[in-house]
C-alpha positions in Angstrom: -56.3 -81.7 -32.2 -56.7 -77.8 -31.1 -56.3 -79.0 -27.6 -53.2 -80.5 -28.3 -51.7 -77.6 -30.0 -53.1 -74.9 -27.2 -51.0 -76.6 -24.5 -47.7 -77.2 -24.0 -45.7 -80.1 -22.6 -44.4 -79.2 -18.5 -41.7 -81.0 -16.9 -40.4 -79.4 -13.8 -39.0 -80.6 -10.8 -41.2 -79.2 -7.4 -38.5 -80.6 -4.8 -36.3 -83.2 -4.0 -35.7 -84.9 -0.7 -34.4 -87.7 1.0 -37.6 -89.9 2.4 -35.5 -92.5 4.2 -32.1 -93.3 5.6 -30.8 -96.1 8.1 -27.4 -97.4 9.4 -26.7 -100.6 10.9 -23.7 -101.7 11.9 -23.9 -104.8 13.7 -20.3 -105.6 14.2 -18.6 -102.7 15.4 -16.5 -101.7 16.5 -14.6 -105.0 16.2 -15.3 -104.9 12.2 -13.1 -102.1 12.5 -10.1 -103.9 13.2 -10.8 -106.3 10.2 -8.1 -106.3 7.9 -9.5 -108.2 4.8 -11.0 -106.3 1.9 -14.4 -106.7 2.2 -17.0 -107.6 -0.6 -20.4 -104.7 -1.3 -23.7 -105.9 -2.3 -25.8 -103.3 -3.8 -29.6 -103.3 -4.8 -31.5 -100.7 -6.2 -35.2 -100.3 -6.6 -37.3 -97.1 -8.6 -40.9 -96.5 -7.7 -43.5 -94.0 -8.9 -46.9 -92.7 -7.9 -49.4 -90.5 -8.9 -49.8 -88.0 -6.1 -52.5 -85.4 -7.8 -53.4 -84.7 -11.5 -50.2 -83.8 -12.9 -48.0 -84.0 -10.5 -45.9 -87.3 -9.6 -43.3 -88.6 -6.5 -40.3 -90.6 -7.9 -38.2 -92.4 -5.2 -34.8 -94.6 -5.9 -34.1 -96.5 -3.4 -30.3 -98.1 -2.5 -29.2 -100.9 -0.2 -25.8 -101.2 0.4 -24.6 -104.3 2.6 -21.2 -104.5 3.3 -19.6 -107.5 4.7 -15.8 -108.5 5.2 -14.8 -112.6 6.5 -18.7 -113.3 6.5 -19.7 -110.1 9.2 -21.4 -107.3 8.5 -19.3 -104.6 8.3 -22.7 -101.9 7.6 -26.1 -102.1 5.7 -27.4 -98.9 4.6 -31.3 -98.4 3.3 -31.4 -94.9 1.6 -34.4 -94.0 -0.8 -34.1 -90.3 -2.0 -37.5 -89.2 -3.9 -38.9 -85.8 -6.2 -41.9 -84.5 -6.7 -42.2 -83.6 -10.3 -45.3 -81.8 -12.2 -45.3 -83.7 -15.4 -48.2 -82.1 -17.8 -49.3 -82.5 -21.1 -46.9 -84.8 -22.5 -47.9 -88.1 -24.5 -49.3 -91.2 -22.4 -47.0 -93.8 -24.2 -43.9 -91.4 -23.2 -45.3 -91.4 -19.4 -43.5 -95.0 -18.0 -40.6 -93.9 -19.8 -40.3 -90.2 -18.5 -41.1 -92.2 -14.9 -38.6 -94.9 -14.6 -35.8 -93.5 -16.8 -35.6 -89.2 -17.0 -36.6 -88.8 -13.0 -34.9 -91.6 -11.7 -31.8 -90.0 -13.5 -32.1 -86.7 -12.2 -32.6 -88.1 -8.5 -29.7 -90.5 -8.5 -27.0 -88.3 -7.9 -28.6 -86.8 -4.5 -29.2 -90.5 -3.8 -25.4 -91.5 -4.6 -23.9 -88.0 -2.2 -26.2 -89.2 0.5 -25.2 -92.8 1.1 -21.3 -92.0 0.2 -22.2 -89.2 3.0 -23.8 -91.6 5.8 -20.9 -94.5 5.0 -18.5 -91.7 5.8 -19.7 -90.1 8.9 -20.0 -93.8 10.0 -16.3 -94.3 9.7 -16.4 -95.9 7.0 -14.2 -95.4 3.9 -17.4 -94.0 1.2 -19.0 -95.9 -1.1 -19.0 -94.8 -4.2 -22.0 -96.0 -6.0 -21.5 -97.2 -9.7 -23.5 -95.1 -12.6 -27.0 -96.3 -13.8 -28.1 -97.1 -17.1 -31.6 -96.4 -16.3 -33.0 -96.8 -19.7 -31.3 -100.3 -19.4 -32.7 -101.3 -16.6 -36.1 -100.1 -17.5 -36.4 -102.0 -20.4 -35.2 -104.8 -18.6 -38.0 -104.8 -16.1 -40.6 -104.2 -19.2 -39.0 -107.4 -20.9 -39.6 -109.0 -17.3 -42.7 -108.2 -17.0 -44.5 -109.1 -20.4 -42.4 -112.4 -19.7 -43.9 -112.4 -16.1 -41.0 -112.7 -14.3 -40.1 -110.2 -11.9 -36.9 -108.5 -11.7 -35.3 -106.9 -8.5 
């Protein structure tokens, strides 16, 4: 119990980056003279590992696929990632601190760079949606003490 009380929870962010970016667009520039409105896919992903004792990388990932009449119009793969020094803090709050509170401090970076790369393509941005990222961890928890897997 004296250990307990003689330190004191850390959560601090060491840096955040973008880990991986890619455009394709298949189609162009003929997609550009398509004139119907065209119907976005997106899929996200969180991931978390253990890089030392203490300290953690957190990547959300986005894919964006874009299509308008059955072409692709663009696909974009972006994952944008921390590194955070997570110390002290109770084991059972752990999974929750990793796949909700980081993945919701990244998320923003991650939403500016793929409304960025959609743009400098020539694209109209993408504006992705907000997360409920306590939602959808619970969701995948559910899934997996069910044994189904959830994308």
């Amino acid at each position: 119990m004296a250990d307990e009380q003689g330190s004191s929870p850390t959560f601090q962010i060491q840096r955040v980056y973008l880990k991986e970016a890619s455009l394709e667009q298949p189609n162009s520039p003929a997609i550009f003279l398509e004139q119907d409105a065209p119907s976005v896919d997106v899929q996200l992903g969180v991931e978390a590992q253990n890089l030392a004792d203490g300290i953690f990388e957190v990547a959300v990932s986005a894919t964006v696929t874009t299509t308008v009449n059955d072409k692709i119009m663009f696909l974009v793969e972006c994952k944008q990632a921390a590194i955070f020094e997570i110390r002290d803090l109770p084991q059972d709050q752990m999974d929750s601190i990793l796949g909700v509170a980081c993945p919701q401090i990244i998320y923003p970076y991650l939403r500016g760079n793929v409304s960025d790369i959609v743009t400098r393509a020539g694209f109209p941005p993408v504006h992705l949606s907000e997360i409920n990222f306590q939602a959808m961890f619970e969701q995948q928890r559910a899934a997996q003490d069910t044994g189904a897997t959830v994308q």
